[in-house]
C-alpha positions in Angstrom: -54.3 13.1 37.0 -57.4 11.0 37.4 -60.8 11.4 35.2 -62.8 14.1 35.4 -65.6 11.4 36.2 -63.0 9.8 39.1 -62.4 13.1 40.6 -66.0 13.7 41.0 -66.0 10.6 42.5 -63.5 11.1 45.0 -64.7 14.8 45.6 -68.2 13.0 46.5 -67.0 10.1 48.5 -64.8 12.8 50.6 -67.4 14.3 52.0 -68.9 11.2 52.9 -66.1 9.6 54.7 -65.6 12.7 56.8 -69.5 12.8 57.7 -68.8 9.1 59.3 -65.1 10.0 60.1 -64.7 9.0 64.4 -61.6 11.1 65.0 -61.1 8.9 68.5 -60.9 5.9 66.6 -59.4 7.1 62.9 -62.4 5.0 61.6 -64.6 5.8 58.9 -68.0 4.0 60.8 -70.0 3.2 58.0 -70.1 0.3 55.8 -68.6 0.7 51.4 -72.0 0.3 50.3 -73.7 2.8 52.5 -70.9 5.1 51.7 -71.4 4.5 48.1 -75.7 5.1 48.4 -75.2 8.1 50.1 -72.4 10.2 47.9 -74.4 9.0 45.2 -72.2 6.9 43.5 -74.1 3.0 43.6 -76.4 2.3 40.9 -78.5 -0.3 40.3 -79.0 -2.3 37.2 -82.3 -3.3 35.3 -82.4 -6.9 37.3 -82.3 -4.8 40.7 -78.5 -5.5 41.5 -76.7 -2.9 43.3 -73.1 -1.8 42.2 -70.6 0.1 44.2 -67.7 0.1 41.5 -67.4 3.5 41.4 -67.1 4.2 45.3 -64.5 1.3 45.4 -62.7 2.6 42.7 -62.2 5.9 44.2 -61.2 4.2 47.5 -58.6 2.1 45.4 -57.6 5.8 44.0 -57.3 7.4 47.9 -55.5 4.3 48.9 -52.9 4.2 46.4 -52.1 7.6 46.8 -51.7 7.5 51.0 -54.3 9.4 52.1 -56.6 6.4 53.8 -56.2 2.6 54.2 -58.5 0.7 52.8 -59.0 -2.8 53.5 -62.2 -4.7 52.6 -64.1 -7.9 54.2 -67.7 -8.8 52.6 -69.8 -10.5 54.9 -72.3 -12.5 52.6 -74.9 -12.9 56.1 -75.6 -9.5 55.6 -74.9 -9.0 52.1 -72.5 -6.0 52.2 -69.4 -4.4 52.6 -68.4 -4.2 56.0 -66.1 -1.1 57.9 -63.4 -3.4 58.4 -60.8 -0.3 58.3 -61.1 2.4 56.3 -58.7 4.9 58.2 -56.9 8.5 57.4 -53.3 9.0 57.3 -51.3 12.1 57.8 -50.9 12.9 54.5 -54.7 13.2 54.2 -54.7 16.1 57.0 -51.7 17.6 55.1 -53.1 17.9 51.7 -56.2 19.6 52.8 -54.6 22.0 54.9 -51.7 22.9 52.5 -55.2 23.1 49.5 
């Protein structure tokens, strides 16, 4: 069993890939580090530096278990994360049904 600390995590960034979940597409549309802001998991050190370590930890977590893929691509243009696929498998749908 996980942290108490990574199951927060995960419990948080949860809701936040079902808010961006497109069930026509089994996408997630939003970008890591959005995801990361917005479940309140990114923080930001002294020198102004954002870190998502704790959103891409979790997803690491999901994915290892097989309940998403997670595959990554950082697009230094733009200087984020981008939703290259971050999908839900069928054992995703199971678990929180059978919860």
């Amino acid at each position: 069993m996980p942290p108490v600390l990574r199951r927060r995590a995960i419990d948080a960034l949860l809701q936040g890939l079902c808010f961006h979940y497109d069930s026509l597409a089994n996408r997630v549309q939003c970008s890591i580090t959005t995801l990361a802001i917005e479940c309140g998991l990114a923080t930001e050190s002294a020198a102004g530096k954002l870190s998502i370590t704790r959103a891409t930890r979790a997803l690491t977590f999901l994915s290892e278990l097989g309940l998403i893929t997670y595959q990554t691509e950082y697009d230094p243009l733009i200087g984020c994360y981008i939703p290259t696929d971050i999908t839900f498998t069928l054992a995703l749908f199971c678990r929180s049904r059978c919860v």
